[in-house]
Rosetta silent file (secondary structure, phi, psi, omega in degrees, C-alpha in Angstrom):
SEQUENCE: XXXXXXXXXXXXXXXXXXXXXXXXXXXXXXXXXXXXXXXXXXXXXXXXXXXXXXXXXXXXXXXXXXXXXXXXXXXXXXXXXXXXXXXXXXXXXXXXXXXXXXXXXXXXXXXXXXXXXXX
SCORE:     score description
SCORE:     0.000 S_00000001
   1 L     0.000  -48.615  161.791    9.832  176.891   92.288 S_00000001
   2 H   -22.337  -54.680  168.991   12.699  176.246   89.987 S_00000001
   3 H  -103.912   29.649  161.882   15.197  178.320   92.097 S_00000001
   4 H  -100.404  -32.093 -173.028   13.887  177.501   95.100 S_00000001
   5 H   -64.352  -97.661  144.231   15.107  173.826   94.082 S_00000001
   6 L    48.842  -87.585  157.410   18.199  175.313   92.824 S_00000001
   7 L   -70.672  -23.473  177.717   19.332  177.051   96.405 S_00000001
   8 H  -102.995   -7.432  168.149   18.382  173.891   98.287 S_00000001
   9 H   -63.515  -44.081 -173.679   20.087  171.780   96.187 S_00000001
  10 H   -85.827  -12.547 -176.347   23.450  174.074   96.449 S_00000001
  11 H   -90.038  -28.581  160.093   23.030  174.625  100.310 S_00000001
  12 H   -65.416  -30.905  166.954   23.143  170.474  100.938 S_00000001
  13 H   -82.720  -46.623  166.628   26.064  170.309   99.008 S_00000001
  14 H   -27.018  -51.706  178.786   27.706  173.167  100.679 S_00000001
  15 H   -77.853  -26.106  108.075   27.041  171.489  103.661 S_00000001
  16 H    11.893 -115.536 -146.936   28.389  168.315  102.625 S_00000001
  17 H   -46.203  -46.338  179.548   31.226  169.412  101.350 S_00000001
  18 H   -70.487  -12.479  165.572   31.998  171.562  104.867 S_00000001
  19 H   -55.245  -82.725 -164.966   30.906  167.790  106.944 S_00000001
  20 H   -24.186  -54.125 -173.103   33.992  166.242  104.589 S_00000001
  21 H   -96.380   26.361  133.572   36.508  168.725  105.269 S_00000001
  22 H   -74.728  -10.066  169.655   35.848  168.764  108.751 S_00000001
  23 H   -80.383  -59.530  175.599   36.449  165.116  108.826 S_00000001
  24 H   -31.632  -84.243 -166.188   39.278  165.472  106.521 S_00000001
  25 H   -87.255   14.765  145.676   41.082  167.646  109.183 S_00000001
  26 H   -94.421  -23.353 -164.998   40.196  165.581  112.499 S_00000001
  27 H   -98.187   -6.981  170.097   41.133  162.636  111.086 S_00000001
  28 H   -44.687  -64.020 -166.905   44.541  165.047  109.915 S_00000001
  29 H   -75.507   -6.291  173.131   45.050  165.955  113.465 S_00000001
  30 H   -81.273  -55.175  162.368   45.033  162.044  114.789 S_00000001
  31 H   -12.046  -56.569 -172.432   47.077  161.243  112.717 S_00000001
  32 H   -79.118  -40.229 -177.539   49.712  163.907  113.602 S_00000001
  33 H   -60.361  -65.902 -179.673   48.891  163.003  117.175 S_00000001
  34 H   -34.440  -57.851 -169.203   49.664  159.469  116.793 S_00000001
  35 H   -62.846  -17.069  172.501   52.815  159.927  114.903 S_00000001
  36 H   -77.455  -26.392 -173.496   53.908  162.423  117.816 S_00000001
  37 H  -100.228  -21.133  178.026   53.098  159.684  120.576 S_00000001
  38 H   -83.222  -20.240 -146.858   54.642  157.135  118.517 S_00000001
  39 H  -109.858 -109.416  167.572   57.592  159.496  118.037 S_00000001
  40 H    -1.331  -63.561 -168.413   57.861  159.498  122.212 S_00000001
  41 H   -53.672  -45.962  156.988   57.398  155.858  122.508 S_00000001
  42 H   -18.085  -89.743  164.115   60.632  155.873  119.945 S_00000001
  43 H   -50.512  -42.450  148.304   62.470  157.819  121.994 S_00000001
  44 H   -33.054  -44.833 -171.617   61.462  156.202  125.793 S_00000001
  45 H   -79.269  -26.718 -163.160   62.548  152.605  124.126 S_00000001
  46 H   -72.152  -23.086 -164.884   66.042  154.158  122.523 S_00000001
  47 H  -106.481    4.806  173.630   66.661  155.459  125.984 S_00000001
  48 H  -105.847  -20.034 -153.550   65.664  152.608  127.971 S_00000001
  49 H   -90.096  -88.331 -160.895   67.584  149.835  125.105 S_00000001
  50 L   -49.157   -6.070  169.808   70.994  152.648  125.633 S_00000001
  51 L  -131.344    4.185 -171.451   70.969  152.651  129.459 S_00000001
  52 L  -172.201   97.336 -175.509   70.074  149.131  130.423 S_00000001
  53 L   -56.799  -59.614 -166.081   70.361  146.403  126.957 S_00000001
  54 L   -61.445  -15.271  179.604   68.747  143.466  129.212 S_00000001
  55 L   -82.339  175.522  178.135   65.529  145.246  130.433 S_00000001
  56 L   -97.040  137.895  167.252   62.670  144.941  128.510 S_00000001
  57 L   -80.132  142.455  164.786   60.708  147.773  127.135 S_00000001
  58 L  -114.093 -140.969 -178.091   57.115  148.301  127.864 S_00000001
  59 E  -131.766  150.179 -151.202   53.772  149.953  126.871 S_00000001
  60 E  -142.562  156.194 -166.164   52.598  152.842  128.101 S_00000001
  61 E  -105.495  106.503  156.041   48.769  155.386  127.667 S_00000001
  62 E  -104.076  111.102  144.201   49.654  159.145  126.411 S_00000001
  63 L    65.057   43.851  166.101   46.829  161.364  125.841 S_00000001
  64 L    58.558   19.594  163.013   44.525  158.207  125.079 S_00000001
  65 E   -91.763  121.389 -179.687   47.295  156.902  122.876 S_00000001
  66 E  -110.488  123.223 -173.374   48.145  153.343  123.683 S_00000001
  67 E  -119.319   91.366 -162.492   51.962  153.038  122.973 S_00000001
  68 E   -98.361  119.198 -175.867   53.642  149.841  122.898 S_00000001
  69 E  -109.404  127.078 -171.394   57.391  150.314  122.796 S_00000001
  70 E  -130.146  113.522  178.712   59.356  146.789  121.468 S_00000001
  71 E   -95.203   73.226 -161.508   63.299  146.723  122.531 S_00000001
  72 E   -58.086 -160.579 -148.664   64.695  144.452  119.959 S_00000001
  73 E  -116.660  160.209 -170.998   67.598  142.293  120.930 S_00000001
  74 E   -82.220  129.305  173.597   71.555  144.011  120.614 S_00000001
  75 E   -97.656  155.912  157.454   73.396  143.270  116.981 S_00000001
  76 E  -128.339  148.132  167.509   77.305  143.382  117.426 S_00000001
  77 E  -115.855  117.591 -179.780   79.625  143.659  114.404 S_00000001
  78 E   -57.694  -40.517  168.522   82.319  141.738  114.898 S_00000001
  79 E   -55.266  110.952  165.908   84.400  144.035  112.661 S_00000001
  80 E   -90.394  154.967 -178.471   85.736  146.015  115.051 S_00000001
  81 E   -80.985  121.014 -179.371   86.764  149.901  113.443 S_00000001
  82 L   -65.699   -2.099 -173.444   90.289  150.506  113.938 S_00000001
  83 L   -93.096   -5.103 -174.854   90.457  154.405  114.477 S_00000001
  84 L  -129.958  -26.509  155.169   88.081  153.464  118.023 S_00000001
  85 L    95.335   15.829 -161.423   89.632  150.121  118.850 S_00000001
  86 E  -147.256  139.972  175.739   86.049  148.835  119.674 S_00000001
  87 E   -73.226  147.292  149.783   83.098  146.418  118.271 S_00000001
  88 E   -59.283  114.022  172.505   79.987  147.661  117.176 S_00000001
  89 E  -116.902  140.445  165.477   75.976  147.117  118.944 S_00000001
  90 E  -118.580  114.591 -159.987   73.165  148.391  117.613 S_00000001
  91 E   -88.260  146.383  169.923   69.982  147.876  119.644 S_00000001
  92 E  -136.431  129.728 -159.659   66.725  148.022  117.609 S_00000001
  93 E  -113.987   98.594  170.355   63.515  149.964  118.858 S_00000001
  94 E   -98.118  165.613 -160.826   60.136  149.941  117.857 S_00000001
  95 E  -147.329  102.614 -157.537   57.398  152.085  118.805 S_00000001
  96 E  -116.217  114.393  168.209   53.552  151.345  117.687 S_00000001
  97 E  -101.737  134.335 -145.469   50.776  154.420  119.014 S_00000001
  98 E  -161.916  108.235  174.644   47.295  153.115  118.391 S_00000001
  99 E  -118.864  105.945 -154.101   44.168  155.487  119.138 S_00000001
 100 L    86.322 -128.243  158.100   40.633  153.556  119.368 S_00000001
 101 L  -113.938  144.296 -173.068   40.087  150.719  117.174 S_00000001
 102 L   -74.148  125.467  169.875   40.202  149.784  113.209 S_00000001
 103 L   132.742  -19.317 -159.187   36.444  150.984  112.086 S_00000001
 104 L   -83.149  147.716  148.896   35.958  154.010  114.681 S_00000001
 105 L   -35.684  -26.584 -165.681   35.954  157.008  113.106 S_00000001
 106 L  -126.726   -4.811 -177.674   38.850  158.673  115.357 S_00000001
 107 L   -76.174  106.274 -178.658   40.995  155.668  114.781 S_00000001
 108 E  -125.840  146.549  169.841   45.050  156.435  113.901 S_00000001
 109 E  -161.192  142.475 -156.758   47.700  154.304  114.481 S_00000001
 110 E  -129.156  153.640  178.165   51.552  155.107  113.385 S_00000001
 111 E  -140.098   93.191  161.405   54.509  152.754  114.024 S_00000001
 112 E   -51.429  124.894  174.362   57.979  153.785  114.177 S_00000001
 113 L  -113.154  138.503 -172.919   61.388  151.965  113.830 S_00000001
 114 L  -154.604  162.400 -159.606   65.006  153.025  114.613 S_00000001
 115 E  -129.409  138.492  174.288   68.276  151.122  114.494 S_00000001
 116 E  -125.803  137.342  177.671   70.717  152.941  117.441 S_00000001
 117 E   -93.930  139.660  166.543   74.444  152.525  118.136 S_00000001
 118 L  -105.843  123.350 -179.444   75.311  152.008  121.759 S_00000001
 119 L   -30.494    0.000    0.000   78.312  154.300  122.700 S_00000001
């Protein structure tokens, strides 16, 4: 009876332990997903800020990712650099990817920032 105990005792933990790291590596891969959709959203606002300063960026659904891209307003440095004869702008672009809600299970969310010179 003893080792009957024993073996059912080590086969719930076994199983356990294989639940966890199956969690462990979906909640891996949202992650990675996010930061890749967030990563997009990045690029879409740097390339929307860099061909048109004055539009606005918006938000946009990838792959059940909701990805709100924020076009920050143009800095110029007045110091202009003498070997290019020209002032500096730097546009600044955020990017937030957000999958569910905070509580769900499946829930990642990654937020990117970048500072860009405009040519």
């Amino acid at each position: 009876m003893f080792l009957i105990i024993v073996i059912a005792a080590v086969i719930a933990v076994m199983w356990r332990l294989a639940v966890t790291q199956s969690a462990t590596n979906t909640f891996s891969l949202q992650q990675a997903r996010a930061f890749q959709a967030a990563r997009a959203g990045l690029e879409y606002g740097i390339a929307r800020s860099l061909a048109s300063p004055s539009q606005a960026c918006s938000s946009f659904n990838l792959e059940g990712f909701q990805v709100v891209v924020t076009c920050g307003g143009s800095m110029v440095l007045q110091a202009s650099v003498p070997e290019e004869g020209r002032d500096l702008v730097f546009h600044r672009v955020e990017a937030t990817a957000t999958f569910g809600s905070p509580g769900d299970p499946d829930y990642a969310y990654r937020r990117l920032t970048a500072v860009v010179e405009q040519p």
